[in-house]
C-alpha atoms as one frame of an Amber mdcrd trajectory, in Angstrom:
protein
 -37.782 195.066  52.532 -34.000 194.094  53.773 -33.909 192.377  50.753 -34.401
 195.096  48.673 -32.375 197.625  50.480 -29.067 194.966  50.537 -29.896 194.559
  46.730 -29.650 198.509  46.400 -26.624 198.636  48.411 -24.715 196.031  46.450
 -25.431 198.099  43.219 -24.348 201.361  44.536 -21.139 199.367  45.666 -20.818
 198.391  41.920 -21.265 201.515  40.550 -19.006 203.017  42.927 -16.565 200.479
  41.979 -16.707 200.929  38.658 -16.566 204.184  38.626 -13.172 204.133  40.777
 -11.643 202.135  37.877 -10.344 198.613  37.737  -8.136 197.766  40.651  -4.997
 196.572  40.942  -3.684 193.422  39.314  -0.684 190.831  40.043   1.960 190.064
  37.305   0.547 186.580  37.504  -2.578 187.558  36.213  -1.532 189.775  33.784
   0.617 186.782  32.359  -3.159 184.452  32.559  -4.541 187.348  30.183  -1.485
 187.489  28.230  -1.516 183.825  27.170  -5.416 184.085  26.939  -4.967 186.562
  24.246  -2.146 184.789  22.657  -4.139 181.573  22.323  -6.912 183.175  20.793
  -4.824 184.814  18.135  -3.842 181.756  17.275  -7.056 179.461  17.754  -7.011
 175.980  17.747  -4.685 175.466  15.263  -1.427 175.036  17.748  -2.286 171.915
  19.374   1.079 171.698  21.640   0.609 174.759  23.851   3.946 174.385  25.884
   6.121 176.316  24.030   3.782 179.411  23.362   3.246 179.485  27.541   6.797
 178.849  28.032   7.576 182.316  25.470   4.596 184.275  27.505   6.444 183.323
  31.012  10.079 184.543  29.612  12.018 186.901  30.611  10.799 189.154  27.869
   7.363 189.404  28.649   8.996 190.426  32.098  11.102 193.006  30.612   7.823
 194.577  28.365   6.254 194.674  32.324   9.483 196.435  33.342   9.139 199.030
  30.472   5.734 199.571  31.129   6.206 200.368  34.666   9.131 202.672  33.226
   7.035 204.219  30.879   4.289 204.906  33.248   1.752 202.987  31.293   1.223
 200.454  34.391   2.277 201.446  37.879   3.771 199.626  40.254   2.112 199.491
  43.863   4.931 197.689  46.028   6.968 195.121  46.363   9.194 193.365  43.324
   8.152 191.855  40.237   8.978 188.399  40.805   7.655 188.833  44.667   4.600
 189.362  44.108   3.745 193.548  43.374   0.485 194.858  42.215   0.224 197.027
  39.304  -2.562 199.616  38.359  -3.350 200.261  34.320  -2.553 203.858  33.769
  -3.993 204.316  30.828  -7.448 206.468  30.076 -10.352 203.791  29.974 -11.349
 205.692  25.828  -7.313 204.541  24.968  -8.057 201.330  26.129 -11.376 200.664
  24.820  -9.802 202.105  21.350  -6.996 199.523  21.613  -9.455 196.648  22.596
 -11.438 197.986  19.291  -8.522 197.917  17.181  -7.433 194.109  18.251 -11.151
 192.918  18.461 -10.881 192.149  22.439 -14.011 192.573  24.436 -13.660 194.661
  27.562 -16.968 194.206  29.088
């Protein structure tokens, strides 16, 4: 009977978290998604991945995270960008989903 109730209570927690939208993310792990999606445009035909993860770590993919904050597509929830800040996607979850349509990434 616990069992069941704790098993209720973790779904509701779930729902309710998913329903708050996705929480905030570090630049480092928007730069582990970045160079996730830029490995699977190009497959596993680049067999020397140094230099692509070297481009995805430059200082332009910091400045594109600077212009996003600036535009207001990502928000910026404290502290610096190379200390450590946590950003929050501030774009609707249907332009998102139509994005991740449009470049064939899964969301779910």
């Amino acid at each position: 009977r616990k069992d069941l109730k704790a098993a209720d209570r973790r779904g509701d927690q779930a729902l309710e978290a998913k329903l708050l939208g996705p929480g905030a993310f570090t630049v480092e792990r928007l730069m582990a998604i970045f160079s996730c999606l830029v490995r699977s445009e190009w497959g596993e035909e680049e067999e020397d991945w140094a230099p692509i993860e070297y481009a995805a770590h430059g200082v332009s993919t910091y400045s594109a995270v600077r212009e996003l904050v600036a535009l207001r597509v990502l928000s910026q929830g404290g502290g610096d960008l190379l200390e450590g800040a946590r950003y929050r996607c501030n774009v609707p979850e249907s332009v998102a989903r139509e994005l991740a349509r449009a470049t064939g990434v899964a969301l779910d």
